[in-house]
C-alpha positions as CSV (number, residue, x, y, z in Angstrom):
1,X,-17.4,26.7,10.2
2,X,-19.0,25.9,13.7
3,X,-17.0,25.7,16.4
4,X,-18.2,22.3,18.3
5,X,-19.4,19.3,16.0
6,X,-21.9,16.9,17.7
7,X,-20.5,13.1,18.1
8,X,-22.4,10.9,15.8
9,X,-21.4,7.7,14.7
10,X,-18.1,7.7,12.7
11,X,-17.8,6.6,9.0
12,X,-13.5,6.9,8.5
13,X,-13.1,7.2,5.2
14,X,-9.8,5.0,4.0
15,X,-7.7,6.4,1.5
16,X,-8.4,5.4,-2.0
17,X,-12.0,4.9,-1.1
18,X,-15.4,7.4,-1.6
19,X,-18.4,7.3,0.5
20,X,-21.7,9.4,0.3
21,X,-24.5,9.3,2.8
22,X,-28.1,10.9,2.9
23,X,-28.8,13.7,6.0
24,X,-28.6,11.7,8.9
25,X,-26.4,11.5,12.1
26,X,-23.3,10.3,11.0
27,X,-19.4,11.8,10.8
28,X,-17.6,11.3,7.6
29,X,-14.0,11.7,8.7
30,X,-10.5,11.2,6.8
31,X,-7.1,11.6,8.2
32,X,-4.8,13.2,5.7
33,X,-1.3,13.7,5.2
34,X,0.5,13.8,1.6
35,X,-2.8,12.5,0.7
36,X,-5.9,14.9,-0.1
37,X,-9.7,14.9,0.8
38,X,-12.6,16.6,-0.5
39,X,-15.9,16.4,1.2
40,X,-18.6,17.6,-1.0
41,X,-22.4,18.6,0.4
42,X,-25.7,19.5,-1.1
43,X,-27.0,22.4,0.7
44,X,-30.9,21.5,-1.0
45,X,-31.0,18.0,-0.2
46,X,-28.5,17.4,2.2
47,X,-26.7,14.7,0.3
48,X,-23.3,14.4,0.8
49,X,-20.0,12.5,0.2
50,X,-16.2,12.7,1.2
51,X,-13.1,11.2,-0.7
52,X,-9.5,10.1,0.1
53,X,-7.5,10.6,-3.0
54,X,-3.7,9.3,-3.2
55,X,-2.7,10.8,-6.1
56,X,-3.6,13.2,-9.1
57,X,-4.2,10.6,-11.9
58,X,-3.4,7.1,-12.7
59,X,-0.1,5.7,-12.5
60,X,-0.1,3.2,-15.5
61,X,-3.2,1.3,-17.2
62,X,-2.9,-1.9,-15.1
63,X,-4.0,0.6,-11.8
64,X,-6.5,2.5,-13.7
65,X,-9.2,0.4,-12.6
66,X,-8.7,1.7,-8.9
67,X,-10.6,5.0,-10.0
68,X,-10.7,5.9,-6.3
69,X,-7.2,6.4,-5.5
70,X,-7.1,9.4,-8.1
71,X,-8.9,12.7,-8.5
72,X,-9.2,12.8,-12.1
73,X,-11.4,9.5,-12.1
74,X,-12.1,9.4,-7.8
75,X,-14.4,12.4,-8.1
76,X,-16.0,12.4,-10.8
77,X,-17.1,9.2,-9.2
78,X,-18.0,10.7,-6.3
79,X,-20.1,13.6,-7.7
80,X,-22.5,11.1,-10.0
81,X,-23.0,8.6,-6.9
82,X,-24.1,12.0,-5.0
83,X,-26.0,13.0,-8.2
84,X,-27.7,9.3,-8.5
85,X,-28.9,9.6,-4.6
86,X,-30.9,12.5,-5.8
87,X,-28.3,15.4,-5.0
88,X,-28.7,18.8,-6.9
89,X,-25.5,20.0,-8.6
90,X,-25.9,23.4,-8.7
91,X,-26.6,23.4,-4.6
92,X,-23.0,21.6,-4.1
93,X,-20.1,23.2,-2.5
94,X,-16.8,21.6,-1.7
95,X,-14.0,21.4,1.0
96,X,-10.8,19.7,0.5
97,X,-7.6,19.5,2.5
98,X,-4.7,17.8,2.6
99,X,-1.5,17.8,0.4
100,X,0.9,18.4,3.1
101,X,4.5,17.9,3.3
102,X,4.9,15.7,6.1
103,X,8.8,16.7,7.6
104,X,11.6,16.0,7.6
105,X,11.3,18.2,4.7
106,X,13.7,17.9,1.8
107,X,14.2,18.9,-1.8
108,X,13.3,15.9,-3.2
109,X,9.6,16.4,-1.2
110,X,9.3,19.8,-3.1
111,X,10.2,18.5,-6.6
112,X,7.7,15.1,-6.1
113,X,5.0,17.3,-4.5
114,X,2.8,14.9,-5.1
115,X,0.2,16.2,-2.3
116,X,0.1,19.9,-4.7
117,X,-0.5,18.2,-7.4
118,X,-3.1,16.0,-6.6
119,X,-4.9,19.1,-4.9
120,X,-4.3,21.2,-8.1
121,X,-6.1,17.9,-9.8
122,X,-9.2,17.9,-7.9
123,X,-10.0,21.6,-8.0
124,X,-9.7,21.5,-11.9
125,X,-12.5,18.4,-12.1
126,X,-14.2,20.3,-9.4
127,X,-14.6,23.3,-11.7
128,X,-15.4,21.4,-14.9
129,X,-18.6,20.5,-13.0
130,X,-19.1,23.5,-11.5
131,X,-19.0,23.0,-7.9
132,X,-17.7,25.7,-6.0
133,X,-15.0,25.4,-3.5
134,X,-16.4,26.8,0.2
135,X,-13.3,26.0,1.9
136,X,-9.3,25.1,1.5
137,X,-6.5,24.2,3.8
138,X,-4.4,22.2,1.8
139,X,-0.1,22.2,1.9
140,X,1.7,23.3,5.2
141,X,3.9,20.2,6.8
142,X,1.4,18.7,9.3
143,X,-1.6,16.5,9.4
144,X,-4.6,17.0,9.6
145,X,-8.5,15.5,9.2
146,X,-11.5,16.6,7.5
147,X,-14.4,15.8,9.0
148,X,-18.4,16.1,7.4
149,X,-21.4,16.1,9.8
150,X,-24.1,14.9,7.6
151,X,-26.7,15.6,9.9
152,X,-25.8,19.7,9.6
153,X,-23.9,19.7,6.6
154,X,-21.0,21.6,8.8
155,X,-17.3,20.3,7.8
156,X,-14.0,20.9,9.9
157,X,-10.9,20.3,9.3
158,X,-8.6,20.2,12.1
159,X,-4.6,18.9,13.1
160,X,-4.3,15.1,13.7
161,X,-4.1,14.6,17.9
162,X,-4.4,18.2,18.5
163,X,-6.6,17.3,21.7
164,X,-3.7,15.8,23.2
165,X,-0.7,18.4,23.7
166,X,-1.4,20.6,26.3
167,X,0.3,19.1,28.5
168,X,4.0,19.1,28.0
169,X,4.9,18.2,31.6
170,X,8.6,17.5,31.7
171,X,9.8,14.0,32.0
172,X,12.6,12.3,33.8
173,X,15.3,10.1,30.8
174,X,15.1,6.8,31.5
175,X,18.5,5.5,31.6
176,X,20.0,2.1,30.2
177,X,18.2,0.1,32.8
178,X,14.8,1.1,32.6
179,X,14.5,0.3,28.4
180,X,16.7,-3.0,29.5
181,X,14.0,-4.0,32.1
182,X,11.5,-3.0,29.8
183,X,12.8,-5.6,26.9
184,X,13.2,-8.0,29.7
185,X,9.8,-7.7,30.7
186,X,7.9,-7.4,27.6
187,X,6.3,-10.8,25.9
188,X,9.3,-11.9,23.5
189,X,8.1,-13.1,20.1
190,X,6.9,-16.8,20.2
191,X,9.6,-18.9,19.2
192,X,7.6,-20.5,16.1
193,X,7.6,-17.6,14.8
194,X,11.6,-17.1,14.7
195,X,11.9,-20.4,13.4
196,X,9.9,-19.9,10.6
197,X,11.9,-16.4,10.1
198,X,15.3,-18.7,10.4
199,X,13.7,-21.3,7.4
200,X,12.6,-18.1,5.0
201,X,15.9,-16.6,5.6
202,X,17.7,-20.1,4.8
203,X,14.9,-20.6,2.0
204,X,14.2,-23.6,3.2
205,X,10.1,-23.1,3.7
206,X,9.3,-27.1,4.4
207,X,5.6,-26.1,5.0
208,X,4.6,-29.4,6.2
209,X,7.6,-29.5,9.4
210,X,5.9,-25.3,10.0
211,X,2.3,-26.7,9.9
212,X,3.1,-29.4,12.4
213,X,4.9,-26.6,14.6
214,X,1.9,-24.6,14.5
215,X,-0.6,-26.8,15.6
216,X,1.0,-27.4,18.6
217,X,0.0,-23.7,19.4
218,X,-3.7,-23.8,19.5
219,X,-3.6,-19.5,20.3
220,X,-1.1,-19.0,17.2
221,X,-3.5,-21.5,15.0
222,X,-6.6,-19.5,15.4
223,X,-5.3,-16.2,15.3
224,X,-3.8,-17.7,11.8
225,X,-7.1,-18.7,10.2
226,X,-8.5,-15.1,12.0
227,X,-6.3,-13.5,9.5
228,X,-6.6,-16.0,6.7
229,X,-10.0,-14.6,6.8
230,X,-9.3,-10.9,7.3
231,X,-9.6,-8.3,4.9
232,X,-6.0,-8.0,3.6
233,X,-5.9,-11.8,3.0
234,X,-9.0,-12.9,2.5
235,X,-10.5,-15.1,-0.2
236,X,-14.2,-16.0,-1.6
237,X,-14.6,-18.9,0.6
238,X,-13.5,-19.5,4.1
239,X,-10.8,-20.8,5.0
240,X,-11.6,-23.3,8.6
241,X,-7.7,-25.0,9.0
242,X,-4.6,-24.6,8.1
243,X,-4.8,-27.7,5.5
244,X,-7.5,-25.5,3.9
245,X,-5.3,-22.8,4.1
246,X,-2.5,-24.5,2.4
247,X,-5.2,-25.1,-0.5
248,X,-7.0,-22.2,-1.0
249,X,-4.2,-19.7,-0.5
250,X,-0.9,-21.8,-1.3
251,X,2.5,-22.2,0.8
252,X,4.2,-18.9,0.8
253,X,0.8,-16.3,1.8
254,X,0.3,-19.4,4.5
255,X,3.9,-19.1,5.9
256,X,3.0,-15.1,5.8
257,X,0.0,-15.3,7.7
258,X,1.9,-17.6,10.4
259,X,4.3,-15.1,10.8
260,X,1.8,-12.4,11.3
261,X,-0.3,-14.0,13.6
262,X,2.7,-15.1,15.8
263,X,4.1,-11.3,15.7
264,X,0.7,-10.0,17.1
265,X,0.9,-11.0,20.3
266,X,3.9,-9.0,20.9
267,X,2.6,-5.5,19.1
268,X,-0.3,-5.8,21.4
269,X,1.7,-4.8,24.3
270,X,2.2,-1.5,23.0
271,X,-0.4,1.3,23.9
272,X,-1.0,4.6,22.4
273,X,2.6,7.1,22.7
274,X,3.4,5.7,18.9
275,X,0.3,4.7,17.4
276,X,-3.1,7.3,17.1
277,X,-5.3,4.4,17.8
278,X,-5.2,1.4,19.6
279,X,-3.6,-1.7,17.3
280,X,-1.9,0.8,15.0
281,X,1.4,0.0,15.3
282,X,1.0,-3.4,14.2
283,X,-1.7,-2.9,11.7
284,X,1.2,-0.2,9.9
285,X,3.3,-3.3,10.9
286,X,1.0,-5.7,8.5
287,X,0.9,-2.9,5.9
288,X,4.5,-2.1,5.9
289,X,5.1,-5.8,4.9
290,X,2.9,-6.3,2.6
291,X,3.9,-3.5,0.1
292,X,7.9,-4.3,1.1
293,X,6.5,-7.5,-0.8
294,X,5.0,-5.4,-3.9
295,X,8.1,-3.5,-3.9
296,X,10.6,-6.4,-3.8
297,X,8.1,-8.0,-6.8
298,X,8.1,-4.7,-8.6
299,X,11.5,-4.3,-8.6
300,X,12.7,-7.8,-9.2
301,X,15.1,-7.1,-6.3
302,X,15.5,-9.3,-3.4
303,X,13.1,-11.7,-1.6
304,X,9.5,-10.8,-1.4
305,X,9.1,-13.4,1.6
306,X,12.4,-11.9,3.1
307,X,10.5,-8.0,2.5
308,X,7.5,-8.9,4.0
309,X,9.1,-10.6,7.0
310,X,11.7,-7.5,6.8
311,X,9.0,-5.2,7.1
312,X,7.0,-7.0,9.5
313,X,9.2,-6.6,12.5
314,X,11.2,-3.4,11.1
315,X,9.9,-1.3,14.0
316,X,9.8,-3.8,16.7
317,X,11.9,-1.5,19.0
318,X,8.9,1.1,19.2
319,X,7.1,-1.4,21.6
320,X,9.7,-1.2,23.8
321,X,10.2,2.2,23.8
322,X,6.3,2.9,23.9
323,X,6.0,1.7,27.8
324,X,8.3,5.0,28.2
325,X,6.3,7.3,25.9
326,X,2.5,6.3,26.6
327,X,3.2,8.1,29.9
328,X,4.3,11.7,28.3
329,X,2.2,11.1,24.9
330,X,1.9,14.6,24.8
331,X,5.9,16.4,24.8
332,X,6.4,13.6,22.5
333,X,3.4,14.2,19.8
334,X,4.4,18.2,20.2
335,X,8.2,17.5,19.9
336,X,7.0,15.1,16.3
337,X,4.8,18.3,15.2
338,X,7.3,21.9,16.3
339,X,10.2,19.8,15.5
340,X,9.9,19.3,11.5
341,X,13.7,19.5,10.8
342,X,14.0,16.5,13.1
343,X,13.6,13.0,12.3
344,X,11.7,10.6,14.8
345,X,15.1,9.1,15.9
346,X,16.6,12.2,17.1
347,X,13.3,12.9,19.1
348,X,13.5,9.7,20.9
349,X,17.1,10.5,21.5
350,X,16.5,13.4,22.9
351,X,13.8,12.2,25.0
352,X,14.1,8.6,25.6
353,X,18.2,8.5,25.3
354,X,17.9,6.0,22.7
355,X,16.0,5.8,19.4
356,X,13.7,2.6,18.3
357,X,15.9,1.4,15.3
358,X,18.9,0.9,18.3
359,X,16.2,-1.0,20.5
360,X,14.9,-3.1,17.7
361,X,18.6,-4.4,16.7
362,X,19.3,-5.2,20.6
363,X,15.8,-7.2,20.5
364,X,16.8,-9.2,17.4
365,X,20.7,-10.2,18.7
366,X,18.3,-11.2,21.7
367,X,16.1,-13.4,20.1
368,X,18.7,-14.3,17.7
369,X,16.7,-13.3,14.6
370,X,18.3,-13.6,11.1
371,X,21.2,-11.0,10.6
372,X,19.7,-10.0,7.5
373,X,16.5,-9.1,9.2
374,X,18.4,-7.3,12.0
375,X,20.4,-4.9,9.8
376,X,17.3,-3.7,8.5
377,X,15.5,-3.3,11.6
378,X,18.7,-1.3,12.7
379,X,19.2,0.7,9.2
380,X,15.5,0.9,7.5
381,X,15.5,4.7,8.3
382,X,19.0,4.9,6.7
383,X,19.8,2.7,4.2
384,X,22.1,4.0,2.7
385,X,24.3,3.2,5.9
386,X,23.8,-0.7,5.7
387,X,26.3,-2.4,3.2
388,X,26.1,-6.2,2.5
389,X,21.9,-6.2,3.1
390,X,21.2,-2.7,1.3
391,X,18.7,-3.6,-0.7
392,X,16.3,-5.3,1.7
393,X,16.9,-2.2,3.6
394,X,16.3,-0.2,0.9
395,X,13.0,-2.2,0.1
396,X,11.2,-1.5,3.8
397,X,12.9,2.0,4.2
398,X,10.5,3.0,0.6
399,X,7.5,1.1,1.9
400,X,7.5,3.0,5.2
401,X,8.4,6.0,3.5
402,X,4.7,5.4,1.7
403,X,2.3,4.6,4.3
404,X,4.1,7.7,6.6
405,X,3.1,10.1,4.3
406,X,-0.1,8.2,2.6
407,X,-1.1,6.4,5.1
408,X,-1.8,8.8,8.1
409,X,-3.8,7.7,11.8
410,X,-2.3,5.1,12.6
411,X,1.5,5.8,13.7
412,X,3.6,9.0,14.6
413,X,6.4,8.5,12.3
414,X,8.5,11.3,9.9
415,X,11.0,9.5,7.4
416,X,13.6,11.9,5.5
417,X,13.8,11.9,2.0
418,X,17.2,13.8,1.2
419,X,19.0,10.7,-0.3
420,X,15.6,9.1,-2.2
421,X,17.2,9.7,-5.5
422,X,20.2,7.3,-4.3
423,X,17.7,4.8,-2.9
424,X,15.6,4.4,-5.8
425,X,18.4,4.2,-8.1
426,X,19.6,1.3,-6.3
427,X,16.7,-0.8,-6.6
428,X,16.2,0.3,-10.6
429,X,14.0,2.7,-10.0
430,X,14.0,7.4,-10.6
431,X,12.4,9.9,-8.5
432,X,9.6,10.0,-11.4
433,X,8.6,6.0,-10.9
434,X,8.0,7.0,-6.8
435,X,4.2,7.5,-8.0
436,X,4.4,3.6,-9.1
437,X,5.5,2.8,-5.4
438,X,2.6,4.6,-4.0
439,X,0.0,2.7,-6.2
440,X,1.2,-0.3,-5.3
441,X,0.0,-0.2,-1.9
442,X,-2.9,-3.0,-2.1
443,X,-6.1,-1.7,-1.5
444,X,-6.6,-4.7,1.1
445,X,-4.1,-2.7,2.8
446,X,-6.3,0.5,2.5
447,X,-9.8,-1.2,4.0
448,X,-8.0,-3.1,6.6
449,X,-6.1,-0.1,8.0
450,X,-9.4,1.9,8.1
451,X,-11.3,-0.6,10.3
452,X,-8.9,0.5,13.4
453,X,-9.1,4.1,12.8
């Protein structure tokens, strides 16, 4: 391994996706956490390809046809598009990393060890083509990425944000006042949007009285059809109104998309202390609700409108607290990475006097948001502390659990898993069926997410 890679243009590989490229100036780069990549390179022709697999095999038939996402049908698939571009087999060597168990570590992580497995996976199909394995750094508790120069051939894998904690300068707490003046002086969410919340949460979804609201808000309207058209939601066709909207895509994904485009405007105010690149706190925000939905579906249990609206705005404290964090980024990413017994909330405690979950409950008594909404904003770490709405709780507390560990890039976040045997149960499910939640992360979700990276 070299010890400077030149900048080329960057390729970020999403997870559940393959790409291979000719020798040319270009980075292939994945961020990994529980997930694993392999970046394979053909030392005679300089072909080469990289991977970001999710899991060791397929779930159930219905996913099978997502041969990405696994490394028993993801590299194969990788290895004969390399072949087909005129790669020699015997002149590939391998690199994979990844697999880690991302803290708060607990039993339950080393009993799934889903990240092991999936490595143990791909160096078996590795073998039975007999590609050799130059380099490993899989396991450990941290994230990392793996990143392919494909104009030398050279791969490095280093830690996620390593560039950026140096400097642990010490900060002064900010007390009650400062985070009150920063919810007082932070955008609000536009009051559409909370009605529309109030309507789902009394099921009463009258699309045409939303429409007419919406279309009094010429910013809110575009940035609607702007996602109607986006890669998580789009369709075939293009969608050019909202009427058109309300035809091609149907009430309830148009009452979503509302929502989402409303809720933008306030994420946007956040900078860079949570998120690893700039939008990432709501594009985990988008993702989070979207397999909240899948789940509530999967399950049967609750309201998939109420899960995506749940997860939605389940860390809407985080903006608040990130006008205090952007300005000691770095004591807060080493606190998330020497601190692995520690959950993210005790780290804001410790640092910011007051954790995001508490922020995010004082924001929604605020705005007067839905108390079913509010509970989980307040308990989605916890659930198991919530009572009457547990199971919505329980919903966005699995789907963040997910994209924390799967999903890796976008957000500093660490959720424990010592009561995920209790949490699954609740909603039907067993520690074996957590696979099932994984694969139901859409792979809309997947692209979108890697267009920010």
């Amino acid at each position: 391994m070299g010890e400077k890679m030149q900048i080329h243009h960057r390729h970020h590989v999403a997870a559940g996706a393959y790409y291979v490229s000719e020798q040319k100036p270009l980075l292939l780069q994945a961020f990994l956490g529980t997930g694993v990549g392999g970046a394979l390179h053909c030392k005679a022709t300089g072909i080469g390809g990289m991977i970001h697999l999710l899991l060791p095999e397929p779930v159930s038939r219905l996913q099978a046809g997502q041969a990405e996402k696994y490394a028993v049908t993801g590299i194969p698939l990788l290895v004969e598009a390399m072949l087909a571009m005129g790669a020699k087999r015997d002149a590939m060597e391998a690199v994979i990393a990844g697999g880690a168990l991302v803290g708060p570590i607990s039993g339950q992580d080393l009993g799934l060890d889903i990240g092991g497995r999936t490595v143990e996976a791909a160096r078996s199909v590795l073998d039975s083509y007999g590609i050799g394995i130059k380099q490993s750094e899989t396991g450990g508790f941290f994230t990392c990425s793996i990143n392919l120069d494909m104009n030398t051939g050279e791969c490095i894998i280093e830690p996620i944000g390593h560039k950026h904690i140096d400097d642990t300068r010490s900060m002064v707490q900010p007390d009650g006042n400062a985070i009150k003046k920063s919810i007082d002086r932070l955008q609000p969410i536009p009051q559409v949007a909370l009605k529309v919340m109030r309507l789902i949460d009394e099921q009463d979804q009258n699309i045409d009285t939303i429409a007419d609201e919406i279309r009094k808000d010429q910013v809110i309207t575009a940035r609607t059809l702007s996602l109607a058209n986006s890669a998580i939601f789009t369709k075939k066709r293009p969608i050019e109104s909202l009427d058109h909207a309300l035809v091609f895509l149907g009430q309830d994904q148009v009452v979503k998309l509302i929502i989402s485009a409303a809720v933008q405007s306030y994420f946007e105010q956040s900078a860079i202390g949570y998120s690893l690149c700039k939008g990432g706190l709501y594009h985990h925000a988008i993702g989070c609700a979207v397999t909240a939905e899948a789940i509530a579906v999967k399950t049967g249990t609750g309201d998939p409108a109420k899960a995506y609206t749940a997860g939605l705005l389940h860390d809407i404290g985080k903006v608040v607290l990130d006008q205090h964090i952007a300005s000691i980024y770095p004591l807060f990413y080493r606190s998330t990475i020497e601190q692995q017994h520690e959950s993210v909330l005790a780290i804001e405690k410790k640092l910011l006097g007051i954790d995001h979950t508490q922020v995010g409950r004082l924001l929604a008594e605020k705005w007067s948001i839905p108390e079913s909404l509010a509970n989980t904003i307040k308990h989605h770490h916890y659930p198991g502390r919530n009572g009457e709405f547990n199971d919505l709780t329980m919903i966005v507390y699995l789907a963040d659990l997910v994209l924390s560990r799967f999903l890796i890039g976008f957000e500093l976040e660490r959720v424990a898993t010592d009561a995920l045997d209790a949490h699954l149960k609740r909603i039907g499910l067993t520690t074996g069926q957590f696979e099932e939640l994984v694969d139901l992360v859409p792979p809309s979700v997947l692209n979108a997410m890697a267009n920010v990276a």
